[in-house]
N, C-alpha and C positions, 0 to 999 in steps of 0.2 A: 757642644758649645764652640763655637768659633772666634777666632781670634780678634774679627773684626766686629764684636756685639760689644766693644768700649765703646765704638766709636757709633754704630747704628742704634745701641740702646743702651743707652748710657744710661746710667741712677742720679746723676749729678753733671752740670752741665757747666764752664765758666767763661764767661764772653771777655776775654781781655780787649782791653782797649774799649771798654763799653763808654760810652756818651750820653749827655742830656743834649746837646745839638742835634736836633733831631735827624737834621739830611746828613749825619757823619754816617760811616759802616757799622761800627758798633752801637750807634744808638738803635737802626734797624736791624740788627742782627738780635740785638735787645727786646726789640717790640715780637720778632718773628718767632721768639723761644719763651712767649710768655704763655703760652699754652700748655707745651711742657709743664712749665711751674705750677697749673692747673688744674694738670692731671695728679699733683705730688711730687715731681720729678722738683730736683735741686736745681735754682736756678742762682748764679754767682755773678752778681759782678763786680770786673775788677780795671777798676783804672789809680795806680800813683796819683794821680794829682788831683782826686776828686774825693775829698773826708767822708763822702756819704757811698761808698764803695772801697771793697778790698783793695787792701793796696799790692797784692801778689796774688799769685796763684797759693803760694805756700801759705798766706794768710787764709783765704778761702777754707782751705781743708782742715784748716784748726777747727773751725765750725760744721765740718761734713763732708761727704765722700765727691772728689771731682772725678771723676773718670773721663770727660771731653773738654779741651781747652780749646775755644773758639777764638782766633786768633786774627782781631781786627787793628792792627798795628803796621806803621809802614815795612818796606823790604828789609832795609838794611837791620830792624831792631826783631825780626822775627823769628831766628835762631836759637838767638838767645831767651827769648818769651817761650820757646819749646821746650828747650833743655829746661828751665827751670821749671815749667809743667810736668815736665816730665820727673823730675830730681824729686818733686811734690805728689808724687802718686798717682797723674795721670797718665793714661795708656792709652788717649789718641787725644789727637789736634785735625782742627782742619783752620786752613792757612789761606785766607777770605783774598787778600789784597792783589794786587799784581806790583808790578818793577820788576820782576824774577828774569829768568831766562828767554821771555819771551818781550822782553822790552831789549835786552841786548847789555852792552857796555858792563858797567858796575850789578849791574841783575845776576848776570850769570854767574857771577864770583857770591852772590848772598843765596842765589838756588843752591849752589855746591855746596855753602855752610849749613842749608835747611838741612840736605841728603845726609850730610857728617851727622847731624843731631841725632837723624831718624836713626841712621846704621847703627850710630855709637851708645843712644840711652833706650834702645828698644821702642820706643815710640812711634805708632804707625801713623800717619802724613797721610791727609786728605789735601791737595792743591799742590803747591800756591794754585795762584790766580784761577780759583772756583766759587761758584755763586753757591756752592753749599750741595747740599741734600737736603729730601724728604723721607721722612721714615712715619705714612701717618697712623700706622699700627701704636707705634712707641709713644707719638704726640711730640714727635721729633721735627720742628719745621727749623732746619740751621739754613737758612734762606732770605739773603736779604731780599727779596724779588715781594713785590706787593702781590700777594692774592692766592702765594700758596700755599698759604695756611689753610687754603679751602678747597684742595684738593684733600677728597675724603679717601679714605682707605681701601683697600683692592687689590685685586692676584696679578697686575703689571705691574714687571720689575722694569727700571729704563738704566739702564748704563752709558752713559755717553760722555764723548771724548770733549763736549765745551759744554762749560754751565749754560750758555744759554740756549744750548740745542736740549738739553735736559729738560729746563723749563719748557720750552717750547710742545716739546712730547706729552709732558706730563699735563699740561692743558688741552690738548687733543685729543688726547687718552680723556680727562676729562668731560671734552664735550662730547666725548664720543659714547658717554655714559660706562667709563671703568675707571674704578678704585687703584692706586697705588699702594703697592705692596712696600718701595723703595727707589727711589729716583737721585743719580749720584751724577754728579759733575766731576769729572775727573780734573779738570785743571792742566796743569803741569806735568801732571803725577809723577812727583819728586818720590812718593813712596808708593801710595796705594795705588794699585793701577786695575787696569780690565780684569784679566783673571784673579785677581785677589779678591772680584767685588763677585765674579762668577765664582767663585769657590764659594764663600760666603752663603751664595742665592742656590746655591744644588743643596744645601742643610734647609731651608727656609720654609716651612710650610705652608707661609702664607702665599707665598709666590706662585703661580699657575702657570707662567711665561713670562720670557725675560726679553727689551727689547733695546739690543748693542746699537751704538753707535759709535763709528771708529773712523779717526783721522788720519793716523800713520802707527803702528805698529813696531815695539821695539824690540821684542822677543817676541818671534812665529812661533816657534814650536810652545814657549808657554800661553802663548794663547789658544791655541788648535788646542791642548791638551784639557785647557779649563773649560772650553764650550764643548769639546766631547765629552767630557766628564757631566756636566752642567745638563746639556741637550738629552743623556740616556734617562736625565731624572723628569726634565717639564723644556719644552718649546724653547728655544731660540731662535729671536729674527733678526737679522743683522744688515746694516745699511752701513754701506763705506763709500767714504767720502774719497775723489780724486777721477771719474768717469772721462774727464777731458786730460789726463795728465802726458806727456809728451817722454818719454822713457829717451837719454842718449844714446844714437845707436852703435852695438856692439858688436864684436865678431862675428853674430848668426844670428840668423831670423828670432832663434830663439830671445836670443837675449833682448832684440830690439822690443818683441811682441809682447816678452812679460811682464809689463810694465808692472805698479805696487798696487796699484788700485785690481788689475786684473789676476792676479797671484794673490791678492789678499780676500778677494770674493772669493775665487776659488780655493783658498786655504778652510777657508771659514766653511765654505758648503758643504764640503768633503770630513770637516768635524763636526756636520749636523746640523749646520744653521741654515733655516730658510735664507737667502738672501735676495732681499726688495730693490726697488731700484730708487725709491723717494718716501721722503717723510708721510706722504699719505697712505702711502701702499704700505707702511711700517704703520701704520697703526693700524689699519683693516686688518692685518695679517695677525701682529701679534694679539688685538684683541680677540678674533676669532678665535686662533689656539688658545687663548687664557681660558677660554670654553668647554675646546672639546678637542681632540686629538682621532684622525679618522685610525681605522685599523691596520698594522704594517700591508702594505699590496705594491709590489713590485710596477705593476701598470694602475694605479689607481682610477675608478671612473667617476665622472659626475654628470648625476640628473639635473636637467635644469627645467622650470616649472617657472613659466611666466603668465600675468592677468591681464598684463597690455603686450604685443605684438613687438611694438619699436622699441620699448625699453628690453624686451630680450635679445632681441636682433644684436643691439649693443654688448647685451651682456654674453651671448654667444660669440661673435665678431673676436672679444678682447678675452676670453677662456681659450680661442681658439689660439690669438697669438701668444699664449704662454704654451702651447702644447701640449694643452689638458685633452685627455680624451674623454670624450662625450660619445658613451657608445650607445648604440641604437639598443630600443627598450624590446627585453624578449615578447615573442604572440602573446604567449598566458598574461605579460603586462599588458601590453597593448588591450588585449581582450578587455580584460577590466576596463581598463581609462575608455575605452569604447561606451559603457554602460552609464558611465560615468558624465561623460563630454557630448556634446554636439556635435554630429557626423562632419561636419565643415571645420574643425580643430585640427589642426598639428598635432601628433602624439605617440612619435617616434621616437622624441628628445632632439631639442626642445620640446615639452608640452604646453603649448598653451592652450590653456583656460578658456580662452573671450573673458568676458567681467564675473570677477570672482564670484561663489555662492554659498552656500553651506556645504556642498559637496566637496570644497576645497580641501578640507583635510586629509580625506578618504583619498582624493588624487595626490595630496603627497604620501601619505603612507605609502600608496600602491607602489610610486617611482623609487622611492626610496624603500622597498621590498626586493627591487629587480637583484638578480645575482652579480648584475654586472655594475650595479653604480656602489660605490664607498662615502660620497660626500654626495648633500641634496645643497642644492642653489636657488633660491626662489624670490621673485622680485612684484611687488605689490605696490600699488598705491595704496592710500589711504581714505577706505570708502568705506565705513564703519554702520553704514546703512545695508550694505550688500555681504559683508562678511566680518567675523570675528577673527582676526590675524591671528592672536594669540592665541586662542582655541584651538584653530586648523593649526598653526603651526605644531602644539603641542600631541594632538594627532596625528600626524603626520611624521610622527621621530621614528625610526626602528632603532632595536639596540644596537650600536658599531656604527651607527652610521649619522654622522652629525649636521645640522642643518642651519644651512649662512639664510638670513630674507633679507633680503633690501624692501628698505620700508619705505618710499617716498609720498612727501607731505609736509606739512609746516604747522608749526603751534607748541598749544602744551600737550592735546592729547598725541598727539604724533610721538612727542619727546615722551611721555610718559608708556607708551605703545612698546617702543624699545627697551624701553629702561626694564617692562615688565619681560619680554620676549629675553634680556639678557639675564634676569633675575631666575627665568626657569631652565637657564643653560642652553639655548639659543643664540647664535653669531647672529650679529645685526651691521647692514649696513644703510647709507642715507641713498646709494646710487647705483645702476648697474655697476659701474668700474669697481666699487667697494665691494660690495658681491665678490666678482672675480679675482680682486684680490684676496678677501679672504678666502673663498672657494680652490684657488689655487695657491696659497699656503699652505692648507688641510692636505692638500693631495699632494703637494714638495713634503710635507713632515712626512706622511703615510710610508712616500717612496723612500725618505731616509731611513725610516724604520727597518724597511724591509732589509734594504743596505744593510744595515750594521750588524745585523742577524749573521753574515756573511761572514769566518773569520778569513785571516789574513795569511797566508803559507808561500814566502819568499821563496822564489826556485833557487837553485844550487844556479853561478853564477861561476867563472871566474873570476879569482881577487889578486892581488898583489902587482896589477896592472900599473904602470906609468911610465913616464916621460913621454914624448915627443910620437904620433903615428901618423907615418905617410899613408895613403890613403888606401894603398894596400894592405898595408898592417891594421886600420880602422878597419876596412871590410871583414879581412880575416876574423876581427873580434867577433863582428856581425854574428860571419858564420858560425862563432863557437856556441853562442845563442840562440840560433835558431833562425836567423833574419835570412830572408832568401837574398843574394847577390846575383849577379852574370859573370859568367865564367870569364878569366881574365890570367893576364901575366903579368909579372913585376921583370923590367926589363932593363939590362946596364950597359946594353950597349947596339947600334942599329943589328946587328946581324942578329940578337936576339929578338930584336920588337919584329925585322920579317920572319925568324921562326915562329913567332907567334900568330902573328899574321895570319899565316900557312896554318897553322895547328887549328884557330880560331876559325877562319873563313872571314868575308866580309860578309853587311859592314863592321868594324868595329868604331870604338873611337879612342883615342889617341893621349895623353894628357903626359903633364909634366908629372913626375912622380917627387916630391919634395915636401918632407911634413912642413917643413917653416914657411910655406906655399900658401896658406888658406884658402885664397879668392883665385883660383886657378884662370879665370875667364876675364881676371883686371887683366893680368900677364899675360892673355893670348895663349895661356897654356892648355886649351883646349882645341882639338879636331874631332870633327863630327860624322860620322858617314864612310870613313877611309876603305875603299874595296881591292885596291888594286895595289903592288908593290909600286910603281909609281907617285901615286896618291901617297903613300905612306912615307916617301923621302920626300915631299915635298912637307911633309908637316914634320918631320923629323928635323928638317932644316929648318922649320921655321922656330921650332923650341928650340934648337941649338944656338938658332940667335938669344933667345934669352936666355942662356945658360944652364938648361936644365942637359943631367946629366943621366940621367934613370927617365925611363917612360911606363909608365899603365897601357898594355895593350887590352880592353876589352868589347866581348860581346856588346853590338847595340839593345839598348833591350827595347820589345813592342811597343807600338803606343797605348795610350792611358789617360790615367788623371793624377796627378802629382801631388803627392803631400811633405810637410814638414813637420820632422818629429824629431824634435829638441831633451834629452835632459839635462841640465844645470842644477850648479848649487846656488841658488836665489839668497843674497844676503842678508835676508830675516829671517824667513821661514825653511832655508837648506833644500836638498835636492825637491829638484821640482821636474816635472813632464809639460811640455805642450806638445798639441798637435793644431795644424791648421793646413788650409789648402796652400801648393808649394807656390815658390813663386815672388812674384810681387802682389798677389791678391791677397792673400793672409796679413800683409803689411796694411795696404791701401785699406782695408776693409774692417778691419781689427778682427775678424772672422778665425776665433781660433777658441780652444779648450783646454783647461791646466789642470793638475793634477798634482797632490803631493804626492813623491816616491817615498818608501815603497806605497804601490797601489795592486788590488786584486787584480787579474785579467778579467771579471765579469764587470768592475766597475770602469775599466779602464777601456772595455768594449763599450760604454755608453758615450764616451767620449763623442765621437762623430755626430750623434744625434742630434750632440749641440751646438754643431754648428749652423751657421746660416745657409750656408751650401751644401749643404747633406744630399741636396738633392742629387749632386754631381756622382755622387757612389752608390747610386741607387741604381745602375740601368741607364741615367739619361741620354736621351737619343741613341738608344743602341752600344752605348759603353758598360764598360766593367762594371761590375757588381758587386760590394766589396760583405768579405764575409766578418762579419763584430767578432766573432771570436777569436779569426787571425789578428786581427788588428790589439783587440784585446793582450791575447797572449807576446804580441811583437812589444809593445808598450810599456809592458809590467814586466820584460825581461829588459828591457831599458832600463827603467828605472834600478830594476833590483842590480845590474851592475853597477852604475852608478854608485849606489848606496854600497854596495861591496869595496869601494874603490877609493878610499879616500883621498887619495892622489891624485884623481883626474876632477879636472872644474867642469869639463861641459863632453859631450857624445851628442852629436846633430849627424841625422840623417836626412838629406835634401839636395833632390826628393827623393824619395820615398814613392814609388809608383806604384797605381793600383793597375794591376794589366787581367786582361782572362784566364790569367792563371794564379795569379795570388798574389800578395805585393812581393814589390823590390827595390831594395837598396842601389839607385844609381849613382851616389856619391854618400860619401860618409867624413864627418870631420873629430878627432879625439884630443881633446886639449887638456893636458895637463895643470893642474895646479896653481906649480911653478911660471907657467909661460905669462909674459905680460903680454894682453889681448891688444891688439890693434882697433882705436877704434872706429873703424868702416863697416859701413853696411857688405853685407852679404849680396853677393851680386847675383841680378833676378833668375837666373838659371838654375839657382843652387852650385855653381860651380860643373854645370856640364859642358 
């Protein structure tokens, strides 16, 4: 039983502040819960100033059990309207109005009085300022919104951070032909918040998939914990709101880069949730999983099976930019679909068809037999003279392996086509692009699968690490790690930097040696290339003019390609990893990957893959080749000091060079806690 079934399926229901003015809140809140009272459920209302209505809550309950007080009364009177619901035996409210915290002024002083209520008489708080829930299991419509009383029941759950984004979904879900399991507007959420409704939804049976919607996040770690938890049971898709948001910039790439919206995708991915980029892709996606779930596969693949040419073209084109693979169909397949199709077909994958026939079936079974596909993708008109969709599709299923059609068409048989295709556990969408969303959900879930299968075994780390590291003392960490450096000297005085010199060889380079130093290259504290004692009093004098008193003599290291690898404590969700290409391109381009620490080395090798320039660590034109497992294992022993190290805020390495021997640390920055950050960007060199 869960704590929050007062409020989702209440036995007795009471709408304070109920109305006969019809355009009031509570006279539609009124109308929206008479269903409820339909099914048997208790329905109360109570307004003081009207003799044909309870005049309290605590009146109500003298005649039967209230367990939900629906609470349509202005800001400043609605504290009070809880507490005494609450004083009267009920065990949730949900708090309909706005004026709260999100109006400003006098709001924020009567949300704080709600929060006292909820803390102080146990009472758990749906809102303020929420257009309600749907629970159509329960016959629960606490919804002033016209028309959702007819959303019918079903295995999507929709969580979202604004009532009317809630609404919004759950009519799309809707038209999209799926049932709501539970659809919650969080409001304010003065009490009940995300993971409280994800906890809730991982007990649920009715639930098949659940789909977040999230505007700003107040606790990371309890939410990463509730969708991991939530995600091992049924599907999460998650859509976060803020893609354009502008982050102030901080002492290092890192901090500039991780922005909230970008840390909070990747919070969320990393505990399991598929994550979409828009409301429509968030209903393809999570409808499909409310379906079926492909089998855990580390590389998952999908067949795709098209009747028209151009509409797969589309839908291959838009599979391929999410990075689906689509592997080529073995001989022994081949062979078949040979017997099967017209010599003039495609039928390597994509297969197409030409115009669908009865043979349809039998060509998806075949693709979806191959050893190498996980999810079948198939995209049809609607030609009901030429073939039976529903048939072929239904022949065409193997077990393990689930199957999205895109069904395009218009009418009632079309909508009814789907409705039947979703009824025998078939994904359905209206478009290529639907297709590939759902088709690349199924294979985002698959891969997370396989992921979590993985456990987690933090390496031994040094700990009791802090205060202040000049950049030799930050490398030296490096090295105790494992991170390759260039050999180098820590220097306090010239006649030391030409021992070094000498010991070194040229070139080397040159720098000021000063933890309280950060941006080495605003200061001029950097020389590049120094080969000769000469050269090297010349740049010795040129630090001396800015006062630097210790020099870094080291090794140049080879050329390459340059990365930034960042970890920080991110102020919601706590130590975090990125990586991205070094530089000012990583900035300019938002071209980077985050990660919560601690993270595996296998999952933290995947890192690179995601980015946009991957290509660059491939080989390109003849450059380095970067190995995932180093990178891997460099990344996750970041993290894990980090995490060892309470004391220290932030460990950035930049760059981070990938050269023909393996990466290296050419500058390294370790900032304590305590230190207050300056806030400048990170100067485009990395500080070389």
């Amino acid at each position: 039983m869960s704590e929050l079934d007062a409020l989702f399926a209440p036995k007795g229901i009471a709408v304070v502040g109920a109305s006969r003015t019809t355009a009031k809140l509570g006279a539609a809140m009124a109308r929206s819960l008479r269903g409820f009272a339909e099914r048997g459920g208790r329905l109360a209302l109570v307004n003081s100033r009207d003799d044909t209505m309870y005049s309290s809550v605590a009146a109500a309950v003298e005649d039967g059990p209230v367990d939900l007080a629906v609470v349509c009364v202005p800001a400043a009177a609605s504290a009070a309207v809880v507490a005494e619901a609450a004083a009267a035996g009920a065990r949730a409210a949900v708090v309909c109005g706005g004026g709260f915290a999100e109006a400003g002024g006098p709001g924020v002083g009567f949300q704080a009085g709600l929060a006292a209520v909820a803390a102080e008489c146990g009472i758990r708080v749906l809102g303020p300022n929420t257009s309600g829930f749907l629970a159509p299991h329960a016959g629960v419509t606490a919804s002033f919104v016209p028309g959702a009383a007819q959303v019918r029941p079903g295995r999507v759950a929709v969580v979202a951070a604004s009532g009317g984004v809630n609404h919004a979904l759950s009519f799309l879900l809707a038209e999209a032909g799926h049932g709501i399991s539970l659809a919650v507007g969080l409001g304010n959420a003065v009490d009940v918040s995300a993971p409280d409704v994800l906890d809730h939804l991982a007990d649920d049976p009715a639930t098949g998939a659940v789909a977040l919607h999230v505007e700003s996040v107040a606790d990371g770690p309890r939410l990463v914990e509730a969708v991991r938890g939530l995600s091992a049971e049924r599907p999460v898709v998650a859509l976060v709101v803020g893609r354009h948001d502008i982050g102030a910039f901080a002492a290092s790439h890192t901090g500039a880069l991780a922005t909230s919206w970008r840390t909070t995708r990747a919070a969320l991915a990393q505990a399991g949730a598929v994550v979409v980029d828009d409301i429509r892709e968030l209903v393809d996606a999570v409808g499909a999983l409310s379906v079926a779930r492909a089998r855990p596969a580390r590389a998952a693949g999908v067949g795709v099976v098209t009747a028209q040419a151009g509409p797969g073209l589309l839908l291959l084109d838009d599979l391929r930019g999410r990075r689906a693979r689509v592997p080529e169909l073995a001989p022994a397949t081949r062979n078949t679909l040979a017997t099967l199709l017209p010599p003039l077909t495609y039928q390597a994958n994509p297969v197409d068809t030409g115009r669908p026939g009865p043979e349809l079936g039998r060509i998806l079974h075949t693709v979806a037999s191959d050893p190498e596909i996980d999810v079948l993708a198939a995209y049809a008109l609607h030609e009901p003279d030429a073939v039976d969709l529903v048939t072929a599709a239904l022949q065409g299923r193997v077990p393990g392996v689930p199957v999205v059609v895109g069904l395009g068409g218009t009418g009632t048989d079309v909508v009814q086509q789907r409705r039947d295709l979703l009824a025998a556990g078939i994904a359905v969408a209206t478009d290529p692009s639907g297709v590939a969303a759902a088709a690349g959900a199924l294979l985002a879930d698959a891969r997370i699968r396989d992921r979590s299968a993985v456990p987690l075994s933090p390496a031994e780390v040094p700990t009791g690490i802090h205060g202040p590291h000049d950049e030799d003392q930050a490398k030296s960490l490096l090295d105790r790690i494992g991170v390759g450096t260039t050999p180098r000297r820590a220097c306090g005085s010239r006649a030391q930097a030409h021992a070094a010199l000498g010991a070194l060889g040229g070139p080397v380079a040159v720098k000021i040696l000063d933890a309280a130093v950060l941006h080495k290259t605003e200061v001029r504290g950097v020389h590049l290339g120094i080969r000769t004692a000469a050269e090297l009093d010349t740049a010795l004098d040129a630090l001396a003019s800015i006062g630097a008193e210790r020099y870094l003599v080291e090794s140049m290291a080879p050329g390459g390609v340059d990365l930034v690898l960042g970890a920080r404590r991110d102020p919601v969700f706590g130590p975090i990893l990125l990586l991205g290409l070094g530089g000012t391109t990583a900035e300019a381009l938002a071209d980077v990957a985050i990660r919560l620490a601690p993270v595996g080395p296998a999952e933290a090798a995947e890192m690179p893959a995601q980015l946009a320039g991957h290509a660059l660590l491939d080989g390109w034109r003849g450059g380095p080749v970067l190995d995932p497992a180093e990178l891997g294992r460099v990344v996750a022993a970041l993290g894990d000091l980090l995490v060892a190290n309470p004391d220290l805020a932030e460990i950035e390495i930049n760059p981070l060079r990938l050269t023909a021997t393996g990466l290296v640390a050419l500058d390294a920055v370790v900032i304590p806690s305590t230190v207050v950050i300056p806030s400048t960007a990170d100067s485009p060199d990395g500080g070389r």
